[in-house]
N, C-alpha and C positions, 0 to 999 in steps of 0.2 A: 556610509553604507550600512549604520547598524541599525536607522528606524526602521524597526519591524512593522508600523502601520505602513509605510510606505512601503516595504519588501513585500507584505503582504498581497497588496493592489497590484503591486507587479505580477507577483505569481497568481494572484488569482484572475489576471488577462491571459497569461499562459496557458493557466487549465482551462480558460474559455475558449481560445486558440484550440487546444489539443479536443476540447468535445466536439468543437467544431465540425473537424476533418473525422471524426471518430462514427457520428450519427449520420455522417453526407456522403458517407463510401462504403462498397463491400470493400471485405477483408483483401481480396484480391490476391495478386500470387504470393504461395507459402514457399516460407526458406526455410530448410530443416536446420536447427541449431547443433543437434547431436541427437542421440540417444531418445524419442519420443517427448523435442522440445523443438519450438518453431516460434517463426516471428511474422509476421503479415508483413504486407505492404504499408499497410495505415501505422502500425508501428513504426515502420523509418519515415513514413510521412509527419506524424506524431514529433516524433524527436528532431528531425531538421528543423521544422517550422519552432517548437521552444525554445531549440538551441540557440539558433536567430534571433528570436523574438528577446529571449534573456540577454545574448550578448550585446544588441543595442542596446539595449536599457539598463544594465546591468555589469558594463564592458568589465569591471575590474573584479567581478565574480567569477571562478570557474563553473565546468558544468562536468555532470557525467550523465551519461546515460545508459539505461541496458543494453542496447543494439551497437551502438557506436562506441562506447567508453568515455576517456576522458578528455576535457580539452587541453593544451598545451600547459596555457597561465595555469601558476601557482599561486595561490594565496591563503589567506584565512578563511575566506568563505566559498563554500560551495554549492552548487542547487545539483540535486540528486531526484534522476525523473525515470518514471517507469511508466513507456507512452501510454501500453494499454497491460494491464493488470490483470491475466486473465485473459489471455489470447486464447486458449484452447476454446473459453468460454465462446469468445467474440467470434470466432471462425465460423463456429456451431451456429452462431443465433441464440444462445443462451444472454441475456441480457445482464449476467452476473460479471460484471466487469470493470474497472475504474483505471483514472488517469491520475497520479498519484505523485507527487512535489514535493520535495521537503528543501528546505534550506539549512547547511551545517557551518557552524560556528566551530573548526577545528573539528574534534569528535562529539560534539554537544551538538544534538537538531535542533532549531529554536524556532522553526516556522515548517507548517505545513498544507497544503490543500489535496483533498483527494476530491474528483468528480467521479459520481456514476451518473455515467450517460445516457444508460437508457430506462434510469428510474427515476430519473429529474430530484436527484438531492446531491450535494456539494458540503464537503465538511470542510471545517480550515480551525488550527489554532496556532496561535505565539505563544513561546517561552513567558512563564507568570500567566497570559491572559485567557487561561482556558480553553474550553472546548467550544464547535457551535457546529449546528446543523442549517443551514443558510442564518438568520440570524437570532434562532433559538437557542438557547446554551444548552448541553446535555451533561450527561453524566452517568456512570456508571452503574450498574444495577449494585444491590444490596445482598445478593444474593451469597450464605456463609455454607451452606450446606451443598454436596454435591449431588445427592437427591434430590434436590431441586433447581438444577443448573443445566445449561443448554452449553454445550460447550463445544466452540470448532476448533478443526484440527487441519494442518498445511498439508497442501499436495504429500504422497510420499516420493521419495526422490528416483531418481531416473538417471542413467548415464551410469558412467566409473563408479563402480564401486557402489551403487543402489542396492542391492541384496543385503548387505552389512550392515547398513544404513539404515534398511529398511526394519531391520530388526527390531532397533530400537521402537521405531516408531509404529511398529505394529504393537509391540507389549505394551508403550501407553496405551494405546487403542483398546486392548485388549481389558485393563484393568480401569477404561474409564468406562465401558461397555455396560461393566459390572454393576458403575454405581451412581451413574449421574441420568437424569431425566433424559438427555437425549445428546447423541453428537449430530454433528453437523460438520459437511466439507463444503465448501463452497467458493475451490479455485481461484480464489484471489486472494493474497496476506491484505491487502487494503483495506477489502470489505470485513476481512477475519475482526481488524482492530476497529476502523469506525465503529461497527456496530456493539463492540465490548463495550469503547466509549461512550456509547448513547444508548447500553441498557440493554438491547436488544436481546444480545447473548451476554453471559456470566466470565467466560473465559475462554480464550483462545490460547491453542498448541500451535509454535511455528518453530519448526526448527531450520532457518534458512534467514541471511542476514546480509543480505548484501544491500547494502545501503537504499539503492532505489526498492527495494523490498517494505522496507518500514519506517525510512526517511518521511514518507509524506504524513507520518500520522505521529504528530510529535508530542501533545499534551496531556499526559498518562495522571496528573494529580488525582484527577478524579475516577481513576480506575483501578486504583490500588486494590480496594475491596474486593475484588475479583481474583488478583496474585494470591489472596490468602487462602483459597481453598486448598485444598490437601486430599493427596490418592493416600490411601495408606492399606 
C-alpha cells in the first residue's frame, strides 16, 4: 500500500467520483453545523460515494472525513477528504470551491489531489515528486517583499469562542493591510494553498488545521519562498 503512483490513480478516480456528483446537483437541503457553519447534501453525497469508492480499493486504508468522521480500522494510512471545500461558496453559486484528498502516512501527508469543479483544473502531488496542475508542474512565486505580494487569509472563525479568536486574526489583517499589495479571502484553505503553490498568490494565512483542511495539498518544497516573508 505504499506505491504512491498507484495511490495516486486511486485518489485521483475519487476526486473524479466527488466532481462528478459536485457539478450534476444543486446543493440541496442545508444542515446547520453550529454557529454560521453548514453542510449541503452533495457534501454527504461527496463523502459516501469516496468513502465506498476508497474502501474497495483501498480496504486496509482508514478514512476520515468532515461530515461523517472516522472509520473504525486503524492503521498506518489514512485518506483525509473534504467533499466540498467551500460549501458557503458552493450554496451561493459562487464557483470558488474544491474537492480536496490527502493521504497520511502516520502524521506525514505524502499524497494529495484537490479538484476545482467549476473552473476545470485538478492539482495533485506525492511526497519527493512535486507539484502539478493536471500535468504541468508548478511552483511557487519568487516573490521576497510584502509590497509586492497578494496574500490570502482563512475564513475568520465562527462558533465557541470566535470573538477571541477573532482577535488575532483580525490584527494580522490589520498589519497585513498596511503593507502588502493586496489581500485576498477566497473561502476555501484548498484554493488558499494550490494557488501559493502554482504562483498565483505569494502567501496564504490559515489558521485552522484539521486534517481534511490541508491534507489535500501536500507538496510545499516548492513553496517555501513564500513562508519567508515577514510583517514586521
Amino acid at each position: 500500500m505504499t506505491d504512491l503512483p498507484d495511490l495516486l490513480k486511486i485518489a485521483d478516480g475519487a476526486v473524479e467520483l466527488a466532481r462528478s456528483i459536485v457539478v450534476s446537483r444543486d446543493p440541496g437541503e442545508i444542515t446547520a453545523k453550529g454557529d454560521r457553519d453548514m453542510a449541503s447534501e452533495v457534501d454527504f453525497a461527496v463523502e459516501a460515494s469516496v468513502r465506498h469508492y476508497l474502501a474497495d480499493l483501498t480496504p486496509d486504508i482508514s478514512f476520515v472525513g468532515e461530515e461523517e468522521g472516522k472509520s473504525p480500522q486503524e492503521g498506518r494510512f489514512l485518506w483525509a477528504l473534504d467533499p466540498v471545500d467551500g460549501t458557503a461558496n458552493f450554496v451561493r453559486g459562487i464557483p470558488l470551491c474544491c474537492v480536496s484528498l490527502g493521504l497520511f502516512d502516520g502524521k506525514r501527508c505524502v499524497l494529495g489531489v484537490v479538484d476545482l469543479p467549476f473552473m476545470n483544473a485538478r492539482y495533485h502531488a506525492t511526497e519527493g515528486g512535486g507539484a502539478f496542475c493536471g500535468s504541468r508542474r508548478i511552483q511557487a512565486s519568487g516573490t521576497r517583499d510584502l509590497n509586492a505580494a497578494i496574500v490570502s487569509i482563512g475564513d475568520y472563525a465562527v462558533g465557541t469562542g470566535a470573538q477571541v479568536r477573532n482577535e488575532r486574526r483580525l490584527a494580522i489583517t490589520e498589519r497585513l493591510a498596511g503593507r502588502v499589495q493586496r489581500i485576498r479571502m477566497w473561502g476555501t484553505a484548498a484554493l488558499d494553498l494550490v494557488w501559493v503553490a502554482e504562483g498565483k498568490t505569494d502567501a496564504s494565512v490559515i489558521m485552522s488545521n484539521n486534517p481534511w483542511d490541508l491534507g489535500g495539498r501536500r507538496d510545499r518544497t516548492r513553496s517555501r519562498g513564500a513562508c519567508r516573508l515577514r510583517i514586521r
